[in-house]
LUMTIGU-289984 format. One record per residue: residue in one letter; x, y, z of N, C-alpha, C in turn. Coordinates in pm, whole numbers, plus 50000, padded with zeros to 5 digits. Example, Ala and Ser with C-alpha at 12.3 -4.5 7.8 and 13.67 -1.06 7.14 Angstrom:
A513194943150780512304955050780513204967050780 S512854977550708513674989450714512905000350787 
END
This chain:
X049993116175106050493113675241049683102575306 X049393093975241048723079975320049233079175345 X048953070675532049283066675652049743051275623 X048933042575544049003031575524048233022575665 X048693010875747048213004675806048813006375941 X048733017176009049663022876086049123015776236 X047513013476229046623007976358047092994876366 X047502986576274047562972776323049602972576355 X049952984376340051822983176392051722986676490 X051122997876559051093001776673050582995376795 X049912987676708048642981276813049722967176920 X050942966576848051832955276882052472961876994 X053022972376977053492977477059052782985977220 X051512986877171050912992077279050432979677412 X050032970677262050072953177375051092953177465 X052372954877382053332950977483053302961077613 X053232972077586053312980677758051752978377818 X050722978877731050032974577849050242960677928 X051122947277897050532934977962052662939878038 X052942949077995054072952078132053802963378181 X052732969378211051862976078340052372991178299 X053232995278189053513008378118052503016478118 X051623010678040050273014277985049113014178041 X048043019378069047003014478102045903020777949 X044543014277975043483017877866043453030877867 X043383040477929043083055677927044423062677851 X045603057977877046803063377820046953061077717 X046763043977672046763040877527045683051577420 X044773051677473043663056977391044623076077373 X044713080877452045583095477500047163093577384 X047283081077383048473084177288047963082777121 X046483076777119046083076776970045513097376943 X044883091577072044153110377010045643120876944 X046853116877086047773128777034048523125976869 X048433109676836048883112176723048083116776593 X046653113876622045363118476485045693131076537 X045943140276644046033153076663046903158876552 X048033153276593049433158576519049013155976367 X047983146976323048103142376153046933156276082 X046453159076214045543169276170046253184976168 X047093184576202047733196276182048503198576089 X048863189376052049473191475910049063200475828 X049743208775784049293216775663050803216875538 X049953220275431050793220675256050913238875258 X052163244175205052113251275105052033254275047 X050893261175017050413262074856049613271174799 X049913273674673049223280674568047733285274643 X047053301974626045843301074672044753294574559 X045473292074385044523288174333044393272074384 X045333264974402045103252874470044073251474546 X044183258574725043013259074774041713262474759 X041743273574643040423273274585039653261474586 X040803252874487039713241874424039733229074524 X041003228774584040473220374720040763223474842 X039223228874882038733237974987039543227075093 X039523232875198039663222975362041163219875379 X042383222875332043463222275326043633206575352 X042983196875215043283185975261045263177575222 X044753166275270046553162775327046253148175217 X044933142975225044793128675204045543117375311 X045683120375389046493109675511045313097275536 X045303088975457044483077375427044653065975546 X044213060975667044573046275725043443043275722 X043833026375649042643018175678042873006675776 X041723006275848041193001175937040372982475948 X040922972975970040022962275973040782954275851 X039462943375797039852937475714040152925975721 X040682916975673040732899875695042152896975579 X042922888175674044062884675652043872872575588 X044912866075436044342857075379044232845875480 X044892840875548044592828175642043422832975691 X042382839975673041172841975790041162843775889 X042332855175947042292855576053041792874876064 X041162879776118041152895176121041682900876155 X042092915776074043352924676070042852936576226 X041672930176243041022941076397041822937576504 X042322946776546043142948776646041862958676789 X042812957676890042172971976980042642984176932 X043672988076860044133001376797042953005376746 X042392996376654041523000476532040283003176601 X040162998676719038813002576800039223021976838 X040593017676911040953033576951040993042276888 X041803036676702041483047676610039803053476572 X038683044676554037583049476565036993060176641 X037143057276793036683061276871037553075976905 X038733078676852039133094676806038013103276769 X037073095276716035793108376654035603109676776 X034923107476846034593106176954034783116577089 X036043116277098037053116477183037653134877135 X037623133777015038143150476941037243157676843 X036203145576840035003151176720035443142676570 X035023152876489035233144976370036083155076317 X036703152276187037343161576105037723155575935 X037743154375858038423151575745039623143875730 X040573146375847042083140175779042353138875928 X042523126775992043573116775881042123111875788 X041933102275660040733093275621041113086375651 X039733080875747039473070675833038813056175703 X038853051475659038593036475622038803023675634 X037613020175671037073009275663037543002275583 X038132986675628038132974875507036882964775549 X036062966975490034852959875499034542943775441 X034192938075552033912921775456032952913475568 X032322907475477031492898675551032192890775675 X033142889375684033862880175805034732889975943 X034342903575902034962911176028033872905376123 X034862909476214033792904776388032792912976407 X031592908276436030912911276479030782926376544 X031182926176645031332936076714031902947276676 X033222946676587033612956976514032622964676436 X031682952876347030852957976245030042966276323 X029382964876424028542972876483028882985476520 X029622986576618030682999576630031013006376519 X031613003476442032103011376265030233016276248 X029163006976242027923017276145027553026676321 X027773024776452027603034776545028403046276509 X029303046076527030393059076434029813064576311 X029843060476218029113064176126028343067676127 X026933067276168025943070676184025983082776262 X026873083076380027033092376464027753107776448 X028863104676303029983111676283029603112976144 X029083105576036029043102675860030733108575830 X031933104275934032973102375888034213093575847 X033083080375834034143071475806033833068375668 X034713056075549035173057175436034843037975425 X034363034775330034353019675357035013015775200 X035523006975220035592998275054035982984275085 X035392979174989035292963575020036462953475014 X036922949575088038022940875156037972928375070 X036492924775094036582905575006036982907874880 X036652920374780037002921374648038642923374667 X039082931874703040362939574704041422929974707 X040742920174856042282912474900042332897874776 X041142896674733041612883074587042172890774528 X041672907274465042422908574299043642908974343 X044042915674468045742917074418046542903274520 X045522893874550046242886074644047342889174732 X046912897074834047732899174931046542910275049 X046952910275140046372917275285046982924775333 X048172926175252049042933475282049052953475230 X047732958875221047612966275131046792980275178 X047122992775108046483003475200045603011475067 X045373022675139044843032075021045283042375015 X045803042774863046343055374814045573067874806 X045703080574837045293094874835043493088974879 X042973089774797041653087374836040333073874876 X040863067374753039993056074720041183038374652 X042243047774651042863037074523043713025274648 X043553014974597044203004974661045482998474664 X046422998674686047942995474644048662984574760 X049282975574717050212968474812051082981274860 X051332975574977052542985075076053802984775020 X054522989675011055912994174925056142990874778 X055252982174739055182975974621054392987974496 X053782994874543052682996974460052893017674473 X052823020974312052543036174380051873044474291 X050883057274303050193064074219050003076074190 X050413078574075050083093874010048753099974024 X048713105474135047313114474135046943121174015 X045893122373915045583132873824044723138173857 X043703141573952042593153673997041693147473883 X040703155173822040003155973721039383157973612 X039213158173517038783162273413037083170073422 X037003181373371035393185273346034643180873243 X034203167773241033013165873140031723175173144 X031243181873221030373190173192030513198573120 X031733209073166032493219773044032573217872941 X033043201772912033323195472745032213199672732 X031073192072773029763195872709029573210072632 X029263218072750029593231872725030243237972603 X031703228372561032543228972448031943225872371 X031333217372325030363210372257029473217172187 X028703224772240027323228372173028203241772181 X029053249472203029283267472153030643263772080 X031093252671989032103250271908033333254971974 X033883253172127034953252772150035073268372245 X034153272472208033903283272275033543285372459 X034803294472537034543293572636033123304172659 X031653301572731030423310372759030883319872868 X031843318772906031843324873008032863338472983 X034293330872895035433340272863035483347972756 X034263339272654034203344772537035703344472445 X035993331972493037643333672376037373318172347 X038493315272238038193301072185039083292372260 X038493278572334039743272872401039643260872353 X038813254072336039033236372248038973237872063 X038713231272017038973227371846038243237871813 X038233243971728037013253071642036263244671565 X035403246271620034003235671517033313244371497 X031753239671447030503249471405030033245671580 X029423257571584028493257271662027263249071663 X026533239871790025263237571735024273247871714 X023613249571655023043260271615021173257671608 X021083243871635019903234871662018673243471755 X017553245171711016523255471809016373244471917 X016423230771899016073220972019017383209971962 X018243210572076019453199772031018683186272005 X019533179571946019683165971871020633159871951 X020453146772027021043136172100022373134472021 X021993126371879023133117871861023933135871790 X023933142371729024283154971696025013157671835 X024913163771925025253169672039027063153172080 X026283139772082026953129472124028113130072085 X028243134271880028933131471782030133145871817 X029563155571849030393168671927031273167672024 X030363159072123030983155872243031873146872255 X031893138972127032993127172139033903128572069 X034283142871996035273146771947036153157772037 X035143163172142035493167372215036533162272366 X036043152272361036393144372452038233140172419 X038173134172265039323132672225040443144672238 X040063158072237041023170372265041053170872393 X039993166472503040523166872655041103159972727 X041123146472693041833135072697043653142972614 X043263145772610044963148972490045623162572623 X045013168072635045213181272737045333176472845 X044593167372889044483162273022045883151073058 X046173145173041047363136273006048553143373008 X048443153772869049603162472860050263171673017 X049073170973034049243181473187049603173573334 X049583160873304049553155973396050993146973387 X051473148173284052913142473246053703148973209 X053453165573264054453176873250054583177573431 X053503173373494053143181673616054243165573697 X053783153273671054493142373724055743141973694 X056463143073581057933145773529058673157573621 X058153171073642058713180073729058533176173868 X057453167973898057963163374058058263150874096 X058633146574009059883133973964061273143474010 X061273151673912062773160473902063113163274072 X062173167774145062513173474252062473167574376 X062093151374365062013140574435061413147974555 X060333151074590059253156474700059473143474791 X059253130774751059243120674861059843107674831 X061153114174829062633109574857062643096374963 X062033098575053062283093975176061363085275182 X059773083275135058513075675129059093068675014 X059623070774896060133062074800061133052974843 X061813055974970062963049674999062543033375041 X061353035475107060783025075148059803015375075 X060123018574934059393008174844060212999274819 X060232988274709061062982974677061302987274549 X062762979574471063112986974361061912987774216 X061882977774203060712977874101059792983274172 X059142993974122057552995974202056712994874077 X056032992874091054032993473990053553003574030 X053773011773904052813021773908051983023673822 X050763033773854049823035573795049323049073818 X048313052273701048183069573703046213065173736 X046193074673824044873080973884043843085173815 X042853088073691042683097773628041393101173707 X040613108773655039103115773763038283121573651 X036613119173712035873130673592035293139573700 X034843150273616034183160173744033203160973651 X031553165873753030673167273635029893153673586 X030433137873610029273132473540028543130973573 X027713134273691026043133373656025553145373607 X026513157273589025813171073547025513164573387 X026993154973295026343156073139025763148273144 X025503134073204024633124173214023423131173190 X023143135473296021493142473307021173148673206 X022373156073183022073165873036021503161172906 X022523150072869022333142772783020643131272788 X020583127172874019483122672937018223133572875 X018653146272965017163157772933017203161672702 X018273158372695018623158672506017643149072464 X018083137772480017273124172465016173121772485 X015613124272638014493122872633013793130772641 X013563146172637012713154572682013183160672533 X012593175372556013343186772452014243197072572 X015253199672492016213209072554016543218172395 X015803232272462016383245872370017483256072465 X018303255672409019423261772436018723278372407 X019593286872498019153303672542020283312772515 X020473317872417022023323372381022033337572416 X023153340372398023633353672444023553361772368 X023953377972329023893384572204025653376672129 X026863370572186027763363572097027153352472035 X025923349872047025113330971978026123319572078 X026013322472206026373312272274025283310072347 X025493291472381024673285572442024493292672596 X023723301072714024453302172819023363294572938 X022063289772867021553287472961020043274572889 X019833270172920018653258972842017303255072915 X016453252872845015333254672833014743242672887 X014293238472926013733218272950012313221372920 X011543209472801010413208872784009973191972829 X009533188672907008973175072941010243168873050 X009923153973057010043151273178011853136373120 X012303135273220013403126073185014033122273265 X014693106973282014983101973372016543108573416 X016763108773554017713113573602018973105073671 X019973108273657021393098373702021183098173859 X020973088273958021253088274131019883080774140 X018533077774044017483069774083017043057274032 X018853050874012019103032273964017943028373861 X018273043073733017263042573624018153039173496 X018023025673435019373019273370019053028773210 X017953034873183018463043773066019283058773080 X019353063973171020013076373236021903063173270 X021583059673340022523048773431023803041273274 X022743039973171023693030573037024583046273004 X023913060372982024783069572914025643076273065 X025923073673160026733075773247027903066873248 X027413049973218028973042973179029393040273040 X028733046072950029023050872816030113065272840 X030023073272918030793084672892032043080672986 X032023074473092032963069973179034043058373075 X033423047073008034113042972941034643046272806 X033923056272769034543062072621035743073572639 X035593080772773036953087672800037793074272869 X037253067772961038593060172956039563052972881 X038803045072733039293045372671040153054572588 X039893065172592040793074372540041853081872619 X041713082372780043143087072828044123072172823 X043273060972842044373048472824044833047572720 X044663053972601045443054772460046853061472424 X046583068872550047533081672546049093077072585 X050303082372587051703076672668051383088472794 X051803080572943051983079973049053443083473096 X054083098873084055183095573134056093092573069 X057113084673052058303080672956057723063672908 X057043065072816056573050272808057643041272699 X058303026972785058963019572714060263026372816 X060573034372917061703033273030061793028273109 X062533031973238062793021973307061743019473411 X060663028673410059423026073509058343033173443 X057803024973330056653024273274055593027973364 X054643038173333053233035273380052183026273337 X051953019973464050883008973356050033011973302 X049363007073165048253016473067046963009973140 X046753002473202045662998073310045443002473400 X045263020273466045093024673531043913027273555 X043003031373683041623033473698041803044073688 X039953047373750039823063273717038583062173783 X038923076973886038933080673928037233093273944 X036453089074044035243099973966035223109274129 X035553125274071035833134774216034133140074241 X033873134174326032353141774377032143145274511 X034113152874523033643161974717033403172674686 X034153180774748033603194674797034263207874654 X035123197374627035903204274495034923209774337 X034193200074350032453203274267032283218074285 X032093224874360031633236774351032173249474246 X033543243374296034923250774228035063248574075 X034973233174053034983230773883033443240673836 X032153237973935030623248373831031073258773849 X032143267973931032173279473918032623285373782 X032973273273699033903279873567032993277973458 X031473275273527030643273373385029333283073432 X028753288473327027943299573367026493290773341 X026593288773209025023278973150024873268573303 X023813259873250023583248073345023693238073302 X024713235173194024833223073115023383218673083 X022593223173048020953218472987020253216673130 X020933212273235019783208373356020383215873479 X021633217273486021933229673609021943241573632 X021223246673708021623262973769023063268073724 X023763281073662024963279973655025613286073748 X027113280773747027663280373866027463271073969 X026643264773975026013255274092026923242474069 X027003233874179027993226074261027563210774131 X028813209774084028403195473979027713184474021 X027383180274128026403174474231025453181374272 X024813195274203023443202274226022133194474304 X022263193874397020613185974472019623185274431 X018403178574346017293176274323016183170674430 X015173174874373013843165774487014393150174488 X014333145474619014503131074614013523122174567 X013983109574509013083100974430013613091774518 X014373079774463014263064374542014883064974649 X015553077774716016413074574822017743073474838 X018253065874938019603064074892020293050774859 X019263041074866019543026974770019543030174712 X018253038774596018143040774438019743043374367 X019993053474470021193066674433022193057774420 X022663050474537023973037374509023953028174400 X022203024874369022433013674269022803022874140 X022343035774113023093043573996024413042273972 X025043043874121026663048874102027353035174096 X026893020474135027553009174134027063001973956 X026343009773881026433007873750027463005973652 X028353017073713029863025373646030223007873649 X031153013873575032503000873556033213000773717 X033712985573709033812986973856035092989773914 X036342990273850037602990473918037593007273904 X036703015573888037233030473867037213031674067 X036313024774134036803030574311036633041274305 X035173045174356035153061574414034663060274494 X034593077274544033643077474652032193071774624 X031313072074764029753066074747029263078874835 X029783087274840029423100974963027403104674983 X027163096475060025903103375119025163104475256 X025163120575290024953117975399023563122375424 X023403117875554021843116475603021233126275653 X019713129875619019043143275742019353136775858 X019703149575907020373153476073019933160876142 X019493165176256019263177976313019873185076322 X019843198376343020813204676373022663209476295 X022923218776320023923221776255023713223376133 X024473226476007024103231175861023453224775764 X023603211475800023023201775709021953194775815 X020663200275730019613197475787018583186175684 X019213184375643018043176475503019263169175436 X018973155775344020153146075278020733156575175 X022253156975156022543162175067023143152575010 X023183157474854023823144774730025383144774726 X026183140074668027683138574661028493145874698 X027873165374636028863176274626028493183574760 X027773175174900027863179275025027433192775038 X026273191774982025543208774966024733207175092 X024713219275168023743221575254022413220575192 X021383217475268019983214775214019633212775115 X020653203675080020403192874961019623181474929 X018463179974852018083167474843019043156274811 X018673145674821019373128874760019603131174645 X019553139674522019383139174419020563149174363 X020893147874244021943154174206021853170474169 X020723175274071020463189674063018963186074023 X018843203274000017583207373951017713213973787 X016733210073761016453218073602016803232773624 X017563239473482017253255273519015863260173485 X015453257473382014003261073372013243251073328 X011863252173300010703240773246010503234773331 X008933223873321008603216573397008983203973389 X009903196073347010243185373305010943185573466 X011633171073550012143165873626012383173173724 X011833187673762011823192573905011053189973963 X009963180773988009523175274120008123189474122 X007743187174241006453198274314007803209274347 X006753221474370007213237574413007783231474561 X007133226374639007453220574762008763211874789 X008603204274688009693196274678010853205474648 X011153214274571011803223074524012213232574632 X011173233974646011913246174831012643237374893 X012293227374954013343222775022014533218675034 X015013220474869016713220374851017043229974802 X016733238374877017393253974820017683255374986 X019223261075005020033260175092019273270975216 X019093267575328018293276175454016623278675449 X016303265875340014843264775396014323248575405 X015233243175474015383231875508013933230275618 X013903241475690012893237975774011683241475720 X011473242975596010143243075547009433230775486 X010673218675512010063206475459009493199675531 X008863189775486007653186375548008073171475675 X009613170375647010053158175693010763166075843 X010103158375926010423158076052011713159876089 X012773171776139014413172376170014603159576232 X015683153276204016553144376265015693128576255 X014983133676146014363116476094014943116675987 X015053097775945015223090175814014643079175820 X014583082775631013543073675589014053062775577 X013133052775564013323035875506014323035175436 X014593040675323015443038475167016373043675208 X016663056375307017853058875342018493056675505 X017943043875587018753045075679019793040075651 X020973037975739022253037575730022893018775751 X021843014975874021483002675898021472995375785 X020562998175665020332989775553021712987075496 X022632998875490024152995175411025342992975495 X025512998475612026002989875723026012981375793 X024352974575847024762961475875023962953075832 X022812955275718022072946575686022892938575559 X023122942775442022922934775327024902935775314 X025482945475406026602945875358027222930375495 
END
């Protein structure tokens, strides 16, 4: 249900009654609140396992905001001031998503305002405008469901949610074996059976594994797109494309910094796996110390776009839909990496800690912070770059639930960091450090409520270098 560019249509029309005395500033602003009102009320019917996994009854109602038109002229209107200032005005909320088209040539003044909001709300969405508007040459363009970028009527996308690379893992070392269900659900292999896993052993598992989820994953997603094809849901939003449309499929991982790390603690440390009385893996051991995915550490950082590009290559192998009909999916689709609130829901289906997590714990598990939240961005801007995800981090705050930085999966009293080891002394930081991202003892840390540090103010990525 993206909105598309709804601030710069309206914004024509509100000109016109205010400069014929219709309108005044207080009313205009009164007619934005009532329509973000109405977009927030929206609600889906649906499945309770749906909401399980995405908590907050979201809608995805995407408008972006700003941006620069190819003649150089800016897409900032006063709407786009009024749409901001809705936080404001009603608080914050999730939906409609508010984003930012960000570029070195917005005005001034806008830029400032957008990092005041932000800073004030941590509810706005940015992605970069100067890249976006060359690749597809045009300004003419919004964002699909979350992150994905599409010309306006031209362009349209198959959401696929995500895949669990951590679970694969999981699949991996108990030969297909679910730890949790105790029944067989991927290939039957041998078990690793290793007293301390083996890197490339565990890799050689995992990348056969990968090939059966990629196969499942696809399959499911071109049974699930074909039936709501059949039933034309948005009949009426299709009406307004043009005939040819470009499409493209969405795909998502859930989980990669849980196997990153994992693989990481394989590699460089020792990891002994803790089995059950069935000889399943359910829980692992960490002996020594290893670099972790979120602290712009390029040997952790190389096997995070090693696993990102070795499944992508393999769902792009796959057919999309009716491939070779009359509306091909293009096999150049991005992908997609889910690190909101939905994390919690995918660790609930794994009991172990994938070698470095608590089980059950949120696939974005919080660790002691190391470089901050430059470090953490320069990790995640490693990935290959057209996958477009989120960059989700928000800042210690006073007050209210989140009292300390939490990492991607928006954990209360979360460090900057993605998880913690389940056991050993390898990469958990001091006992101290450790209390303080364990959820309601936020105030036992040693950092002052409602301060931030150097590496993570907000200033540095809003209006300094961006």
């Amino acid at each position: 249900m993206s909105l598309g560019r709804t601030a710069t249509f309206l914004d024509i029309y509100i000109e016109r009654d205010l400069r014929a005395g219709r309108l005044n500033e207080q009313q205009a602003q009164e007619l934005i609140d009532h329509f973000i009102m109405k977009i927030r009320m929206v609600r889906f019917l649906r499945t309770p396992e749906f909401d399980t996994l995405f908590s907050g009854d979201p809608i995805w109602a995407t408008e972006v905001l700003g941006g620069m038109g190819l003649d150089g002229r800016t897409l900032v209107s006063k709407t786009t001031f009024r749409y901001l200032h809705t936080l404001h005005t009603m608080g914050p909320a999730p939906e409609p998503n508010l984003t930012v088209l960000w570029s070195q040539a917005l005005p001034v003044a806008f830029k400032k305002y957008a990092a005041r909001v932000s800073i004030a709300t941590s509810s706005l969405q940015y992605e970069n405008d100067d890249l976006m508007r060359s690749d597809f040459h045009s300004d003419d363009y919004a964002i699909a469901c979350c992150v994905s970028p599409m010309v306006i009527g031209k362009q349209m996308q198959f959401f696929g949610a995500r895949a669990n690379l951590a679970k694969t893992l999981l699949y991996a070392i108990n030969g297909g074996v679910d730890e949790k269900l105790k029944i067989q659900v991927g290939p039957k292999t041998d078990p690793l059976r290793d007293e301390v896993l083996d890197y490339d052993t565990v890799m050689a598992s995992l990348d056969h594994f990968m090939d059966w989820l990629a196969v499942q994953y696809i399959s499911a997603l071109n049974i699930i797109h074909c039936m709501h094809d059949k039933y034309s849901y948005e009949a009426a939003l299709m009406a307004l494309h043009d005939r040819d449309v470009y499409r493209t499929m969405a795909c998502g991982i859930a989980g990669l910094s849980v196997a990153a790390d994992s693989l990481s603690a394989i590699k460089y440390a020792r990891v002994k796996p803790v089995r059950d009385h069935h000889g399943l893996a359910v829980d692992f051991v960490i002996e020594g110390d290893y670099p972790q995915y979120g602290n712009n550490d390029d040997r952790v950082d190389a096997i995070a776009c090693d696993l990102v590009e070795r499944f992508m290559r393999k769902i792009q192998a796959l057919p999309h839909l009716a491939p070779g009909g009359a509306d091909p999916v293009d096999p150049d689709h991005h992908l997609q990496r889910g690190i909101r609130t939905e994390n919690r829901q995918y660790a609930g289906r794994t009991s172990g800690g994938d070698a470095v997590r608590p089980g059950g714990q949120p696939d974005a598990w919080p660790r002691p912070e190391r470089g901050g939240g430059v470090a953490d961005l320069g990790g995640e801007t490693a990935v290959y770059l057209r996958q477009r995800w989120h960059l989700v981090y928000l800042l210690h705050r006073a007050g209210g639930p989140r009292q300390s930085p939490v990492g991607a999966g928006k954990q209360p009293g979360g460090a900057a960091g993605r998880l913690l080891p389940s056991r050993g002394d390898g990469g958990g930081g001091t006992a101290s450090q450790r209390q303080c991202t364990e959820p309601g003892k936020a105030a036992r840390c040693d950092r002052t409520p409602g301060a931030v540090s150097e590496s993570d103010d907000p200033r540095l990525r809003l209006c300094g270098p961006l």
